[in-house]
Backbone as JSON Lines, residues from 0, in Angstrom:
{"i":0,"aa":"X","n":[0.83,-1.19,0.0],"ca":[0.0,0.0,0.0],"c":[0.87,1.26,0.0]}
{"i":1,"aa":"X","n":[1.88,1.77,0.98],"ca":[2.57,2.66,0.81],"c":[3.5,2.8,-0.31]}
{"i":2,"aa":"X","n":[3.99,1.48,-1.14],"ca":[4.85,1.99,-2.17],"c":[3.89,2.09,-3.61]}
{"i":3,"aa":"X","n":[2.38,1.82,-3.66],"ca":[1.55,2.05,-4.53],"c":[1.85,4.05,-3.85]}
{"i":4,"aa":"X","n":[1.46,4.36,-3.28],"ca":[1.22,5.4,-2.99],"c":[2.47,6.35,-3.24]}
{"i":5,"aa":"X","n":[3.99,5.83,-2.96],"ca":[4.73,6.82,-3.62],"c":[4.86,6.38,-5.19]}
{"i":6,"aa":"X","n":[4.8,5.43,-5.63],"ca":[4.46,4.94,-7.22],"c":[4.2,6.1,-7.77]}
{"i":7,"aa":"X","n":[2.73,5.65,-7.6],"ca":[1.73,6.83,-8.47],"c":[2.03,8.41,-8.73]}
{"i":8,"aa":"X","n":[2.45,8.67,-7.48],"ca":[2.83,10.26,-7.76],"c":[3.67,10.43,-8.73]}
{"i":9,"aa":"X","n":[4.96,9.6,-8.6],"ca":[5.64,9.81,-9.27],"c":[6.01,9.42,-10.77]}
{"i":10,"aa":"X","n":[4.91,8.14,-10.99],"ca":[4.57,8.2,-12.49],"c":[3.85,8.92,-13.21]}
{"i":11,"aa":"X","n":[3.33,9.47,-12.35],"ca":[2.56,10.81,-13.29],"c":[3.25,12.17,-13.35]}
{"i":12,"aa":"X","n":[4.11,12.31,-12.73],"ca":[4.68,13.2,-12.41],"c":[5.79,13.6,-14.12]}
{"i":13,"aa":"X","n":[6.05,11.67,-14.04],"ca":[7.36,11.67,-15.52],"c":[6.7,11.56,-16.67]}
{"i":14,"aa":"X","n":[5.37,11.25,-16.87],"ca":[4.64,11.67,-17.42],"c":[4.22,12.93,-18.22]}
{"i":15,"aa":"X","n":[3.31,14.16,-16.77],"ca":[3.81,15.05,-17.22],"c":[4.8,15.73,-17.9]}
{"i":16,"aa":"X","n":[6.21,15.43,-17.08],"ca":[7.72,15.81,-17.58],"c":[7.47,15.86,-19.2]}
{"i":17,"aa":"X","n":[7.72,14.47,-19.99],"ca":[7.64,13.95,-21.03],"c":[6.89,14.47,-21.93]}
{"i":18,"aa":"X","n":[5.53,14.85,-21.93],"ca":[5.01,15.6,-22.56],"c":[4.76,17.43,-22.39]}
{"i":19,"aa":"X","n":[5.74,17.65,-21.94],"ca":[6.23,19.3,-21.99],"c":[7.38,19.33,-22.31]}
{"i":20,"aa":"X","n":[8.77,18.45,-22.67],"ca":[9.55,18.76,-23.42],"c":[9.48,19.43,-25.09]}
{"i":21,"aa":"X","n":[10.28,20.9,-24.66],"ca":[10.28,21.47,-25.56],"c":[10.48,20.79,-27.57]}
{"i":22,"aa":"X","n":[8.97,20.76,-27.99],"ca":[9.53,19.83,-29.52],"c":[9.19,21.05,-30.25]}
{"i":23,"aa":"X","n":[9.65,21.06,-31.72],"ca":[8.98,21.71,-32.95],"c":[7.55,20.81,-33.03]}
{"i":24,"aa":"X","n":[6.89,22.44,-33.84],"ca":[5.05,22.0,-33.98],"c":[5.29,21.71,-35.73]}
{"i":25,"aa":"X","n":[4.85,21.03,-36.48],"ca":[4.14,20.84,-37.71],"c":[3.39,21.92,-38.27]}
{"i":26,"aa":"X","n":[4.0,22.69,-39.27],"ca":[3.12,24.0,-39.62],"c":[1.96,23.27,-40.23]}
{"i":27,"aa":"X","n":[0.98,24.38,-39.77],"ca":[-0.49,24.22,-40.09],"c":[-0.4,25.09,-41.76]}
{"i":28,"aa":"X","n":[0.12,24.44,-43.02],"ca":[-0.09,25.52,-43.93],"c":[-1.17,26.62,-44.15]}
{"i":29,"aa":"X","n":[-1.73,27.22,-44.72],"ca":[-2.33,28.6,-45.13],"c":[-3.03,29.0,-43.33]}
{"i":30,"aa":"X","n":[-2.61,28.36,-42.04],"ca":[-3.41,28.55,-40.85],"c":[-2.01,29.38,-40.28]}
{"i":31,"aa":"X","n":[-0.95,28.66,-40.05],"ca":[-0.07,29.82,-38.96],"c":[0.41,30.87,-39.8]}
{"i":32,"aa":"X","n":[0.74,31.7,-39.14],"ca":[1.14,33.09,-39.83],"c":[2.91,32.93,-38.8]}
{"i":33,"aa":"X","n":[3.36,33.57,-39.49],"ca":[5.14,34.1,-39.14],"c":[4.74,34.84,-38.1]}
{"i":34,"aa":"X","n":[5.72,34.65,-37.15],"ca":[5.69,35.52,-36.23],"c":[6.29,36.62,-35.86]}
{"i":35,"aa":"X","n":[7.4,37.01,-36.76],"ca":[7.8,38.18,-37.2],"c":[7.41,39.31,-38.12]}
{"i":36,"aa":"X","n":[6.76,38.54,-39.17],"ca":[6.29,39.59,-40.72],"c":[4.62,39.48,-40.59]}
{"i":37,"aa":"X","n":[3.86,38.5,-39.66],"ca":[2.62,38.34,-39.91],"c":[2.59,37.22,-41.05]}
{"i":38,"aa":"X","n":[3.13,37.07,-41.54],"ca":[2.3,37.0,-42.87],"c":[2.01,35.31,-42.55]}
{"i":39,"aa":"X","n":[0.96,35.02,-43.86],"ca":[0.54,33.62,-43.7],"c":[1.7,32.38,-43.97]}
{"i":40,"aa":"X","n":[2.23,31.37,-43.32],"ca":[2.94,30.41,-43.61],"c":[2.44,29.13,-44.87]}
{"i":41,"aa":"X","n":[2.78,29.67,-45.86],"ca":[2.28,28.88,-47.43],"c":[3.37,27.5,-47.65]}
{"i":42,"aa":"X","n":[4.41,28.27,-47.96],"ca":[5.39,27.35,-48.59],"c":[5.7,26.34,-47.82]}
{"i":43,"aa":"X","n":[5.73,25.16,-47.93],"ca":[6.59,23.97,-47.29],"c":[7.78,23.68,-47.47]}
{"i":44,"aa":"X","n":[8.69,24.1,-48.41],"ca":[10.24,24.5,-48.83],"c":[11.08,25.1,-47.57]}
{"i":45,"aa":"X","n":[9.92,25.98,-46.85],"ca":[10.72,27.06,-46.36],"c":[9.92,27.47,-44.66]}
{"i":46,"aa":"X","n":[10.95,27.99,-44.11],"ca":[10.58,28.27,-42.56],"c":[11.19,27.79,-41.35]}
{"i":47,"aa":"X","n":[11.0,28.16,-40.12],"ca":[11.66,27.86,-39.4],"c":[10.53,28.03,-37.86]}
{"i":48,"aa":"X","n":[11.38,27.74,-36.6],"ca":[10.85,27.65,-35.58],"c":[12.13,27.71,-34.18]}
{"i":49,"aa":"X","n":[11.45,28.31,-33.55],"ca":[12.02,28.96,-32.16],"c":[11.44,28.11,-31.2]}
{"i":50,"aa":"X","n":[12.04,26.84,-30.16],"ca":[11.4,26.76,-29.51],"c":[11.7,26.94,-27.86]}
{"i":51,"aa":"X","n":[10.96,27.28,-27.13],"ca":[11.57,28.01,-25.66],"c":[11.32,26.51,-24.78]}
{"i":52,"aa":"X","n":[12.39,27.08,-23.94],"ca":[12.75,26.24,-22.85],"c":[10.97,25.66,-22.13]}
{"i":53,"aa":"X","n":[10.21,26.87,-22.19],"ca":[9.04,26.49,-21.6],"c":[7.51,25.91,-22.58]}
{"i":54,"aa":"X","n":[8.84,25.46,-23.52],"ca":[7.17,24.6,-25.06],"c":[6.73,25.78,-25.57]}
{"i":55,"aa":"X","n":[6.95,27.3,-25.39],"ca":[6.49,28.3,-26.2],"c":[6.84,28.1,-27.8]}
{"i":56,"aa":"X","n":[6.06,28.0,-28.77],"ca":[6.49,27.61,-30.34],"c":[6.45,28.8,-30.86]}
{"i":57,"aa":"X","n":[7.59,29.48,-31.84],"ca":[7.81,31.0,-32.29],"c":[7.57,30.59,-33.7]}
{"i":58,"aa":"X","n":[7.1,30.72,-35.04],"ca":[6.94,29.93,-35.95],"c":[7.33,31.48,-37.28]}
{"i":59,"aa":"X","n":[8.1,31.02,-37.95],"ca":[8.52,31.79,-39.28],"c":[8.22,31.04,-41.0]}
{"i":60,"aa":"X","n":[7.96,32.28,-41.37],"ca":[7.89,31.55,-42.87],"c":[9.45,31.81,-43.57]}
{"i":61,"aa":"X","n":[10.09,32.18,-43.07],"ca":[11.66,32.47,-43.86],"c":[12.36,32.97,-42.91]}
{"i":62,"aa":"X","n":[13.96,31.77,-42.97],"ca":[14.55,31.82,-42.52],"c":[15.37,33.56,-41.8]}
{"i":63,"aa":"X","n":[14.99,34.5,-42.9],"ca":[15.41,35.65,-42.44],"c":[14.29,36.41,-41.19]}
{"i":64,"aa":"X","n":[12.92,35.96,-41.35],"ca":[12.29,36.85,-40.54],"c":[12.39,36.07,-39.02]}
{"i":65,"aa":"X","n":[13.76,34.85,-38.78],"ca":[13.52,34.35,-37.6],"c":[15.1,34.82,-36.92]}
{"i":66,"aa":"X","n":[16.1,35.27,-38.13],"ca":[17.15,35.6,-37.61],"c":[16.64,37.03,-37.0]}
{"i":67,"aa":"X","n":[16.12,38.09,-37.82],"ca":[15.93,38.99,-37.18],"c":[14.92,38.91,-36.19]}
{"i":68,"aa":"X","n":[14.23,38.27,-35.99],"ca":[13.52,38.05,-34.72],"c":[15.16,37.8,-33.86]}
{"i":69,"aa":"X","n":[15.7,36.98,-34.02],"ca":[16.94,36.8,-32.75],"c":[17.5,37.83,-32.39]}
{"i":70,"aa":"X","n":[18.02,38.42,-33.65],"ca":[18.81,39.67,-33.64],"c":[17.97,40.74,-32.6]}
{"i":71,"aa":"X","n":[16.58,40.7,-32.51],"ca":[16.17,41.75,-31.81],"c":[16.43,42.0,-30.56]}
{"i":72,"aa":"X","n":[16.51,40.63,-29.75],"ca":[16.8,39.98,-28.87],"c":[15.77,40.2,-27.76]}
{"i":73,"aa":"X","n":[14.61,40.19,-28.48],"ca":[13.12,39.82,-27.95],"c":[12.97,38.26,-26.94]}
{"i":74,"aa":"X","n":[14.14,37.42,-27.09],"ca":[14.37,36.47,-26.69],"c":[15.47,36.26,-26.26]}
{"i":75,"aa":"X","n":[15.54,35.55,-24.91],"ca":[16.86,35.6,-24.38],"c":[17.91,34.15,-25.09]}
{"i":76,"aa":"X","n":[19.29,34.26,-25.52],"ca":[19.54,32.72,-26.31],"c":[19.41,31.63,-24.54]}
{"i":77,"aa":"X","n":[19.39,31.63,-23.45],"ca":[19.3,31.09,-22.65],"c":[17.74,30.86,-22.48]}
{"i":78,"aa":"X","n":[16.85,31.44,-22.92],"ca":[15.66,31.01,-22.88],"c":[15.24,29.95,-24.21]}
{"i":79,"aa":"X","n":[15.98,29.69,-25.06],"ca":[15.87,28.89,-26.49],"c":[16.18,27.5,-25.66]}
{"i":80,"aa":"X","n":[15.2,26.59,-26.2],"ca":[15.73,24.81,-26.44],"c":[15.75,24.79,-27.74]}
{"i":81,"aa":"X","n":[15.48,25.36,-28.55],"ca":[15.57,24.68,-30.13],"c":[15.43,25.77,-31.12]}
{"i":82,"aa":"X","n":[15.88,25.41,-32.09],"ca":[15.96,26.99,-33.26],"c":[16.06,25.46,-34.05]}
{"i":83,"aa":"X","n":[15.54,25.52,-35.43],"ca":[15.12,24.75,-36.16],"c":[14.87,25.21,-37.63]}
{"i":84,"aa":"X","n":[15.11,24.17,-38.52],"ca":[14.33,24.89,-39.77],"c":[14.29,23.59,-40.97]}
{"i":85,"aa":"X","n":[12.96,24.15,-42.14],"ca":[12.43,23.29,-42.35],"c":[13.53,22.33,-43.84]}
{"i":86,"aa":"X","n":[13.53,21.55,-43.78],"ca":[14.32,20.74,-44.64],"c":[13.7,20.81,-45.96]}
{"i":87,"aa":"X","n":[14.42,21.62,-46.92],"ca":[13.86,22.02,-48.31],"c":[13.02,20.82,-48.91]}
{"i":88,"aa":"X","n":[14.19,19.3,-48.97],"ca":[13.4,18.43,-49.3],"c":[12.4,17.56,-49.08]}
{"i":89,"aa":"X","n":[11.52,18.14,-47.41],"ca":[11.22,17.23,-47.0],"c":[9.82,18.2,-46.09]}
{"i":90,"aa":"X","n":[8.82,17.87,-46.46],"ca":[8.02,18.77,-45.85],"c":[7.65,18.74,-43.7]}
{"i":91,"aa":"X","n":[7.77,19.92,-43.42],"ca":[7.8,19.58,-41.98],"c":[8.43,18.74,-41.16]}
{"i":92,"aa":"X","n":[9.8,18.53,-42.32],"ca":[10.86,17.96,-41.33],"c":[11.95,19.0,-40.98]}
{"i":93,"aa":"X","n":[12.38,18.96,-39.88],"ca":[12.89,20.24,-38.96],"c":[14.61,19.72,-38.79]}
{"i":94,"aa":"X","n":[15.27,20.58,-38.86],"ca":[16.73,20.37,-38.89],"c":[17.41,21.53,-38.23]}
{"i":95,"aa":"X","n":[17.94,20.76,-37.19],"ca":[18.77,21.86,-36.14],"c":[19.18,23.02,-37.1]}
{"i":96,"aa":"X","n":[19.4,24.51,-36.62],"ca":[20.19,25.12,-37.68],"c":[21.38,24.86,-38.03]}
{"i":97,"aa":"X","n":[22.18,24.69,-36.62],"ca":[22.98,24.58,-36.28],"c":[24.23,23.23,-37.25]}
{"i":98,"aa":"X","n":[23.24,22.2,-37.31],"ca":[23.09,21.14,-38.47],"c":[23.62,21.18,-39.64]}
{"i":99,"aa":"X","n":[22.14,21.94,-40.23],"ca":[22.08,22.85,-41.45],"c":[23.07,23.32,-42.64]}
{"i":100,"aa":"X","n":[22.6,22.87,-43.46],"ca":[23.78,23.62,-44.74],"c":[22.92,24.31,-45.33]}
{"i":101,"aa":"X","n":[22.7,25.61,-45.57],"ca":[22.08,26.44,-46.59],"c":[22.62,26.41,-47.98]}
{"i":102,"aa":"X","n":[21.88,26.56,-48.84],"ca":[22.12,27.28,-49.73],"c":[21.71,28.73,-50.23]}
{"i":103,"aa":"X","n":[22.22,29.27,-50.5],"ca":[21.68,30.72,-51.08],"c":[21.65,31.22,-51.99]}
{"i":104,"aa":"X","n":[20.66,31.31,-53.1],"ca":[20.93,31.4,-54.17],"c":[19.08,32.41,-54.98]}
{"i":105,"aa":"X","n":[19.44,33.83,-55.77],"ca":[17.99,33.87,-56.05],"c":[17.05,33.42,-56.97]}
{"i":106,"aa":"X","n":[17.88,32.15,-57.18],"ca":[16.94,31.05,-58.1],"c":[15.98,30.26,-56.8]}
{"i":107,"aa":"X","n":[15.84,30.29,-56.04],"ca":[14.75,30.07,-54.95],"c":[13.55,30.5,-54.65]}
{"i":108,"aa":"X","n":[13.94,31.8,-54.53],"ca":[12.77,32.86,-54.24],"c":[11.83,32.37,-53.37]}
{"i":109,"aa":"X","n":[12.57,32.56,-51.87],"ca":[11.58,31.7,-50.83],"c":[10.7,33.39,-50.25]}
{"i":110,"aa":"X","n":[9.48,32.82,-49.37],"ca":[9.0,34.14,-49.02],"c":[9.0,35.7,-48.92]}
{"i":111,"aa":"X","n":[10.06,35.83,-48.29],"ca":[10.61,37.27,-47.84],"c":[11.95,37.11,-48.05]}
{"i":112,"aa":"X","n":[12.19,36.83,-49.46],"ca":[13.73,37.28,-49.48],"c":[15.01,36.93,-49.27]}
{"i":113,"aa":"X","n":[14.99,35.81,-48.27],"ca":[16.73,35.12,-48.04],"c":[17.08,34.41,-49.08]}
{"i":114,"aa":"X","n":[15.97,33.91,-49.75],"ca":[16.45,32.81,-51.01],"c":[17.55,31.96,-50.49]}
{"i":115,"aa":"X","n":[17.11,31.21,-49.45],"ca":[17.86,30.26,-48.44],"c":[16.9,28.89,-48.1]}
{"i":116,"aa":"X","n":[17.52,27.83,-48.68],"ca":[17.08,26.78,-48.48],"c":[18.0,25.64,-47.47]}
{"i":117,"aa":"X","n":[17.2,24.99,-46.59],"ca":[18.06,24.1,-45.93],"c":[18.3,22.72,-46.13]}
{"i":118,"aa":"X","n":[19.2,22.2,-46.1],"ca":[19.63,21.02,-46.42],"c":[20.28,20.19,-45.41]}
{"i":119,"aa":"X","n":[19.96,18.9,-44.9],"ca":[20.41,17.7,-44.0],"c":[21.89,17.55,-44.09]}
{"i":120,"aa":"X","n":[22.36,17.63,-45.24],"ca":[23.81,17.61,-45.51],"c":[24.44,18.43,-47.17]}
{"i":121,"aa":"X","n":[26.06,18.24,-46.84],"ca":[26.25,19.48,-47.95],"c":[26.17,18.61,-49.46]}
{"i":122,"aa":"X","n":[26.55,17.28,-49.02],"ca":[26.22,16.9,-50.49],"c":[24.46,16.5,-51.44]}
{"i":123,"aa":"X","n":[23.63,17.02,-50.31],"ca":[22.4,17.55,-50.48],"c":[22.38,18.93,-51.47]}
{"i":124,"aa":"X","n":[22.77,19.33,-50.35],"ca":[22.73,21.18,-51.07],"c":[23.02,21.09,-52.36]}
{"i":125,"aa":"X","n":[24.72,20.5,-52.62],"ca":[25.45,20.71,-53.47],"c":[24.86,20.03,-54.98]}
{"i":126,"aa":"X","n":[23.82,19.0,-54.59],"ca":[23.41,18.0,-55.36],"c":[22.23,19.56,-55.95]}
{"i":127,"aa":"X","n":[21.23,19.77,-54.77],"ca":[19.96,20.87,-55.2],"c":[20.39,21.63,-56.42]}
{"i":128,"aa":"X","n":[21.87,22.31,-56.14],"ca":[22.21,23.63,-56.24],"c":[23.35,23.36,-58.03]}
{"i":129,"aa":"X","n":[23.32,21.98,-58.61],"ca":[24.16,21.83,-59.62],"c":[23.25,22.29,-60.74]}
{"i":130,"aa":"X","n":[24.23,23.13,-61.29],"ca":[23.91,23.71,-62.75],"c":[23.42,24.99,-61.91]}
{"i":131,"aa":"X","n":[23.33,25.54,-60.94],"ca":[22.83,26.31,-60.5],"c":[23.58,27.5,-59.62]}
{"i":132,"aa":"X","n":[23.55,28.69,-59.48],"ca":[24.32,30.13,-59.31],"c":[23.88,29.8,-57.33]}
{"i":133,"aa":"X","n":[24.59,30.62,-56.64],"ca":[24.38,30.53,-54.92],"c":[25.55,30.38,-54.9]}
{"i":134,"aa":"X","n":[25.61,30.32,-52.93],"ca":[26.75,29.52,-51.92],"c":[25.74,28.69,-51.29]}
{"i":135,"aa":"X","n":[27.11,28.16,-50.71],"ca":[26.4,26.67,-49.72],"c":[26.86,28.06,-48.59]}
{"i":136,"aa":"X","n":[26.57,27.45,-47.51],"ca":[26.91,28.38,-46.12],"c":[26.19,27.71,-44.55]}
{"i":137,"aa":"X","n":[27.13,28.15,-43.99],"ca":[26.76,27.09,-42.18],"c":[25.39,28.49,-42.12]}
{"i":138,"aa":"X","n":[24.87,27.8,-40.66],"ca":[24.41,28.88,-40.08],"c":[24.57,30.03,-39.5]}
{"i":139,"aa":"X","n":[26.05,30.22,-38.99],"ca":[26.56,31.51,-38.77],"c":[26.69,32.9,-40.01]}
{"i":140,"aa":"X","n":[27.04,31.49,-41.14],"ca":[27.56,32.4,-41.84],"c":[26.54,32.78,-42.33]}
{"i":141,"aa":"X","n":[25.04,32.22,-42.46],"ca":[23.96,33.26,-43.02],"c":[23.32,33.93,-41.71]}
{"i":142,"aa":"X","n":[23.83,33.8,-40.85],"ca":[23.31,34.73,-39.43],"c":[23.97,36.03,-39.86]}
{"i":143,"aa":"X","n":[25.38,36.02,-39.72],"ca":[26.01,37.34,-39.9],"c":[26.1,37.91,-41.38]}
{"i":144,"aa":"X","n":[25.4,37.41,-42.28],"ca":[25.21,37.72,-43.54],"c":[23.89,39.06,-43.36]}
{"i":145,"aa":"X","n":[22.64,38.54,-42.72],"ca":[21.58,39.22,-42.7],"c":[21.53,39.77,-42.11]}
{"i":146,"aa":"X","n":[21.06,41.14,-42.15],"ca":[20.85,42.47,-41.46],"c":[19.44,42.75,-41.27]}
């Protein structure tokens, strides 16, 4: 009887835990809007996501309107579990940025302008991007690229 009784608490307890770890959400196409520009989230190519230590989901349609969301520093980087973005080839699959190989190129023409697509790996990119004008680039380097 008493170890039913500390049991229980505490399986529900890891429970809870488990389902409040901070994940990326699945964009709702023509339903979420960016949370920087407003605007409606269309494309499946393109976008990204902020997610906070406390399951708060920050949701972008292009990679640029989520750097300058950082840049604003509307968000603390100690309050981030996850910065994410969407895998060109692969709809609503999410790839650390950090990960990430961009390409950049304005044969893309993603939402607002970065003409930045992400890729799982560089011989991805490099494969997207043959016969074709851009750079490949980490995530820093298109962080400190955009203003």
């Amino acid at each position: 009887m008493k170890m039913s009784a500390f049991v229980t608490p505490v399986f529900v307890f890891l429970i809870l835990m488990s389902s409040c770890s901070p994940k990326p959400e699945p964009f709702a196409y023509g339903k979420d809007d960016c949370y920087f520009c407003k605007m409606g989230i269309v494309d499946p190519k393109f976008g990204g996501e902020i997610v906070t230590r406390k399951s708060k989901v920050y949701k972008f349609d292009d990679v640029i309107c989520m750097v300058r969301f950082l840049q604003s520093e509307s968000l603390k980087e100690k309050e981030i579990a996850q910065k994410v973005i969407i895998n060109f080839e692969k709809e609503n699959d999410f790839i650390d940025v950090t990960k990430a190989v961009f390409w950049v190129s304005p044969e893309l023409r993603s939402p607002m302008g970065s003409n930045a697509a992400a890729f799982l790996s560089k011989p991805a990119a490099e494969k997207a991007k043959t016969g074709k004008e851009g750079l490949l680039m980490s995530w820093d380097e298109l962080y400190k690229k955009i203003r």
